[in-house]
C-alpha positions in Angstrom: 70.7 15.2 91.2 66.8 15.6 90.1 66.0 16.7 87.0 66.0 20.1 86.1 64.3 23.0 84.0 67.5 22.8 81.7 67.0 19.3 81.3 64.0 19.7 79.8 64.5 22.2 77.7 67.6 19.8 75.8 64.8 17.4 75.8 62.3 19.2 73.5 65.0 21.5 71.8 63.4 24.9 73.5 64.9 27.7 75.2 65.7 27.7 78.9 63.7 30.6 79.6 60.6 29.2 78.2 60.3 26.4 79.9 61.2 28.3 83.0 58.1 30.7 82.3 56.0 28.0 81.7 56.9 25.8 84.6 56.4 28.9 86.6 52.8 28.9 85.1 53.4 32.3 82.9 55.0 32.9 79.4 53.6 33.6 76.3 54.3 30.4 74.6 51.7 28.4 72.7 48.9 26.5 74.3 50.8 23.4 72.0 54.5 24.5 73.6 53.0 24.4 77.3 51.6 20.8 76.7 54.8 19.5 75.4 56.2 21.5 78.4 54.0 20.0 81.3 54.1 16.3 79.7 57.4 16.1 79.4 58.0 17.5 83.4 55.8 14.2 84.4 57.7 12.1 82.2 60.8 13.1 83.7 59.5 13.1 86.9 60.5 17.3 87.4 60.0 18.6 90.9 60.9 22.4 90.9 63.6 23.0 93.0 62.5 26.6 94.2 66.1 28.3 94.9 67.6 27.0 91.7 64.7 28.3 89.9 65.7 31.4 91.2 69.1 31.6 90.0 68.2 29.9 86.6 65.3 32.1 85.4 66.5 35.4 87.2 63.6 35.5 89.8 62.9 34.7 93.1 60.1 33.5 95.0 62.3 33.8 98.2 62.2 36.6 100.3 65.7 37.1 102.2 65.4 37.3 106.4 68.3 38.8 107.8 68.3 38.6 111.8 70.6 40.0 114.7 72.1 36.8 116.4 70.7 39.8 119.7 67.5 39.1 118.8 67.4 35.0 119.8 65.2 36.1 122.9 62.3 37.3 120.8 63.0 34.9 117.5 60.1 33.1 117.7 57.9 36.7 118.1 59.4 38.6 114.9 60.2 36.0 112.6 57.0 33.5 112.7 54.6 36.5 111.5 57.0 37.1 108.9 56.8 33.5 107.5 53.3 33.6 107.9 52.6 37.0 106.4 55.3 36.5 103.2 53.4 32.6 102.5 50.0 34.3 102.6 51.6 35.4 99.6 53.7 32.7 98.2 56.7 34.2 98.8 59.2 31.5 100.7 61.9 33.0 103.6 65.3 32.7 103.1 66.5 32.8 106.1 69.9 34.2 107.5 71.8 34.6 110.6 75.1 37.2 110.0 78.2 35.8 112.3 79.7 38.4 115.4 82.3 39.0 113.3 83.2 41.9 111.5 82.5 41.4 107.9 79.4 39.2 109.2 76.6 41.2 108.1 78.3 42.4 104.6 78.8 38.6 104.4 74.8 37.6 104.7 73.8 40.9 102.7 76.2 39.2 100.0 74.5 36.0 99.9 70.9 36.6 100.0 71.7 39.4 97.3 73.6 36.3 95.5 70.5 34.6 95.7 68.4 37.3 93.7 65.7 38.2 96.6 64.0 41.0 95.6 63.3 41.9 98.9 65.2 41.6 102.1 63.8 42.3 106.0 66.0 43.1 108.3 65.4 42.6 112.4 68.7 44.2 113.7 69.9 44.9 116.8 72.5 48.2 118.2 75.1 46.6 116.8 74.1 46.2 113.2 74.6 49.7 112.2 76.5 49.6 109.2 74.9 52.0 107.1 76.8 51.6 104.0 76.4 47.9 103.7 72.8 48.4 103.8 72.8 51.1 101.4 74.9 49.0 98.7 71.5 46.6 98.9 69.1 49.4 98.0 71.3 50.3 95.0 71.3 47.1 93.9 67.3 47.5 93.4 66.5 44.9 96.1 63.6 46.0 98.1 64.4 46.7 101.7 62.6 47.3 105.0 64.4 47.7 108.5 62.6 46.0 111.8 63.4 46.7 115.4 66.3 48.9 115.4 66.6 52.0 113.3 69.5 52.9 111.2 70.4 56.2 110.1 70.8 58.1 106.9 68.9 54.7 105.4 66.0 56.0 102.8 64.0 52.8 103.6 60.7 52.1 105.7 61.5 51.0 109.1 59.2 49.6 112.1 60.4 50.0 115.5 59.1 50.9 119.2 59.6 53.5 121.2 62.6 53.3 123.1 62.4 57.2 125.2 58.9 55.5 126.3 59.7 52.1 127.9 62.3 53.1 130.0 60.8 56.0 131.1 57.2 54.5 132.2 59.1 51.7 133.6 61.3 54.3 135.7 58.0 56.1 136.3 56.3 53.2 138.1 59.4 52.2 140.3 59.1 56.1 141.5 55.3 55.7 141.9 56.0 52.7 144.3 58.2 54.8 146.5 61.6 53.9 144.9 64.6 56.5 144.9 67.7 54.8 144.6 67.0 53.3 140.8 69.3 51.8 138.5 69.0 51.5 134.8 71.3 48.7 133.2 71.6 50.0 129.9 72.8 49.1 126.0 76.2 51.3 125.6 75.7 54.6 125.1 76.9 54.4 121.4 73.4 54.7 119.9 70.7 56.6 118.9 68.5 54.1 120.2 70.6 53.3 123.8 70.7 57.1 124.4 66.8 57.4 123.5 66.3 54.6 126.6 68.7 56.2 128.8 66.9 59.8 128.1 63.8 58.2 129.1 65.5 56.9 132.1 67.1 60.7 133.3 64.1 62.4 132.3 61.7 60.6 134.5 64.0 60.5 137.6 64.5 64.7 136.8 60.8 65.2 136.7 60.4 63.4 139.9 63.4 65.5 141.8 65.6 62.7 141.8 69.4 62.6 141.4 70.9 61.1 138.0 74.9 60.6 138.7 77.5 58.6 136.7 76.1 55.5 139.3 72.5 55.4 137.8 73.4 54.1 134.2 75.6 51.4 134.0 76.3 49.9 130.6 75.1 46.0 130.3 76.1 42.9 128.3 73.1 41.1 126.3 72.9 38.1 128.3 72.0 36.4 131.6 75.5 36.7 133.1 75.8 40.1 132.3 73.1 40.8 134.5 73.7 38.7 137.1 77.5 40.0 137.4 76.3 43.6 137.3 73.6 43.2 140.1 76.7 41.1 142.4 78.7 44.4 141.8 75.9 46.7 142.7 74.5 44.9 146.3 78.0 45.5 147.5 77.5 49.6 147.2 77.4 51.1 150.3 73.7 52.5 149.5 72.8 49.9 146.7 69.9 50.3 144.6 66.4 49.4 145.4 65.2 48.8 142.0 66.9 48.5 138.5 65.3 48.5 134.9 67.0 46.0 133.0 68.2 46.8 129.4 66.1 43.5 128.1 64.2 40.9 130.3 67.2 38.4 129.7 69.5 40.9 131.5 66.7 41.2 134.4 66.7 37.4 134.9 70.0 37.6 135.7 69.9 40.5 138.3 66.9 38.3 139.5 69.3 35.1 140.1 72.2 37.8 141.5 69.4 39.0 144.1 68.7 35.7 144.6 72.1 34.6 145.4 73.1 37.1 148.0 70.1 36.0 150.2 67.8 39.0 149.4 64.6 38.9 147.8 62.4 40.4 145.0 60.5 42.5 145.4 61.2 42.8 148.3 64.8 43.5 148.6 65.1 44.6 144.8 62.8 45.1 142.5 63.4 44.7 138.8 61.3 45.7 135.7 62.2 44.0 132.1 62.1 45.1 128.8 60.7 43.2 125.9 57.9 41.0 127.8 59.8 38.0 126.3 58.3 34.1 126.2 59.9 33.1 130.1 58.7 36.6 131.7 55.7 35.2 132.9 56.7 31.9 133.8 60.0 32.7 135.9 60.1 32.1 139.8 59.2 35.3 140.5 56.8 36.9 137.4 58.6 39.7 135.7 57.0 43.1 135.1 58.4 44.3 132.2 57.3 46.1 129.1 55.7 44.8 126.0 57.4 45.3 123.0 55.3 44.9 120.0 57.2 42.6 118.3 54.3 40.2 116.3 52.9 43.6 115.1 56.1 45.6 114.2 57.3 42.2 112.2 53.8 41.7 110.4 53.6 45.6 109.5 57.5 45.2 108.3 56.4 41.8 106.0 53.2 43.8 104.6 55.4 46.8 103.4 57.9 45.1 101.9 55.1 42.9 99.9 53.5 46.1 99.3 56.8 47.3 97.4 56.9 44.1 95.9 53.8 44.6 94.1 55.2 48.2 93.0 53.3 50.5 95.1 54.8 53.1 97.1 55.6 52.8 100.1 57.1 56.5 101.8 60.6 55.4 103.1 59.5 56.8 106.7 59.8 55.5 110.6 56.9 53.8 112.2 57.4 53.9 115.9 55.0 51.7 117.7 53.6 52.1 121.2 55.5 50.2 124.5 53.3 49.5 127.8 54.0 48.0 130.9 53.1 44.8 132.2 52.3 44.6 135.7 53.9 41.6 137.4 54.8 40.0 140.8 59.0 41.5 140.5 57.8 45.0 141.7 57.0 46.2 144.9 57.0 49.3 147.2 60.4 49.3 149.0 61.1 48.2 152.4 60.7 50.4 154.9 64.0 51.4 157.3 
């Protein structure tokens, strides 16, 4: 075990909390105190351990990262600018990845709070909507801004896109190719944020005279096989859908493969618009339109409040909803003609 802070403080017969002040390069001790400090730190060969630090002298330099385990697809998108934005500042992430399970995200919450962050972001998904557990963090004083997916009733800043709009202009350009018989494979219907998408959805086929039955939503899975199985199920209707707006651009992979499987093609046979515009969008067999979530920005903006609050300025605990836009690929087409 290396030597620590308390070690040196036995050494020269000093309080704990001085010579964590001084190692952190504040205090108020004397220029004499802070020699015998530092020399004594080489002598010993200290090398600050950063997390014990933390829990010795009652401060952090670590910033707590909670993430959805539903957010994998676009990890690399939201947490990078984070890391970069919060060591622009010397502030280190301590990261953390709640479990599926029930108490999983009062679990994390626990131990970055155990930890002593003074500030925690959150990039949640529609299933991490446990209000209270969230609330318990603000009123513990630890600073807290919400990325990606809204919660309600939380008094906290919170970044996230708009859902209404990316279904809707992605249901808007199947129309404008000619499509009619659309499907939308959506999150369940059990959020603010899934009912948002699917009003985007209704709305467009409504304004464009189209029917909207039971048929045209059908709840999704977040993963590949989810979309693959629901695509299989809906070739075999009798009048099965020409296009489908997948939920994310994982699940539209998987209706891609489906397609694929029963012999049809896309566009061709099926075309299929993503959400997200994820890293493998561009690069699959066939391109994926799909719409571009502004992940980078809404994590950077999310990292730039928080160390705003940090600093003790105010921050209004509002919601920013950033802009979605489609990205025209090869997976759309007009449909085939009878």
């Amino acid at each position: 075990m290396g030597v620590t802070s308390a070690d040196i403080a036995r050494a020269l017969g000093l309080h704990k909390a001085t010579v964590c002040r001084v190692l952190r390069g504040g205090g108020r001790a004397s220029a004499e105190t802070k020699e015998r400090i530092i020399k004594m730190a080489q002598e010993m060969n200290y090398r600050p351990n950063q997390l014990a630090r933390s829990l010795s002298c009652g401060q952090s330099q670590f910033i707590g990262v909670l993430a959805s385990p539903s957010i994998m697809p676009a990890f690399h998108l939201l947490i990078d600018p984070i890391e970069r934005s919060l060591s622009e500042q010397d502030y280190l992430m301590l990261f953390t990845r709640p479990s599926k399970s029930k108490e999983g995200m009062n679990i994390a919450l626990d131990q970055l709070i155990a930890n002593r962050v003074p500030g925690i972001i959150a990039v949640l998904s529609p299933s991490d909507r446990d209000t209270n557990a969230f609330k318990e963090v603000v009123d513990q004083n630890v600073k807290l801004v919400v990325v990606n997916e809204p919660i309600n009733g939380l008094e906290v800043p919170q970044i996230v896109c708009d859902d209404y709009k990316s279904v809707r202009i992605a249901t808007e350009h199947l129309i404008s190719l000619g499509h009619r018989r659309i499907v939308y494979l959506a999150i369940p219907l059990d959020s603010e944020r899934s009912r948002e998408r699917a009003k985007g959805f209704t709305d467009a086929m409504k304004n464009a005279g189209l029917p909207v039955g039971t048929s045209s939503i059908v709840e999704t899975e977040l993963s590949e096989e989810a979309g693959a199985q629901v695509m299989t199920r809906l070739l075999k209707r009798e009048n099965p859908p020409t296009a489908v707006v997948a939920r994310q651009d994982v699940v539209a992979l998987g209706a891609m493969d489906a397609v694929f499987s029963a012999g049809l093609s896309v566009p061709q046979d099926v075309s299929i618009v993503g959400l997200g515009d994820m890293w493998r969008s561009n690069a699959l067999r066939v391109p994926l339109t799909t719409i571009h979530y502004p992940f980078e920005e809404m994590a950077n903006r999310g990292a730039k409040i928080l160390l705003r609050l940090l600093a003790g300025k105010s921050v209004p605990p509002k919601t920013e909803v950033m802009d979605a836009k489609l990205v025209l690929r090869s997976s759309t087409a007009p449909p085939r003609k009878p």
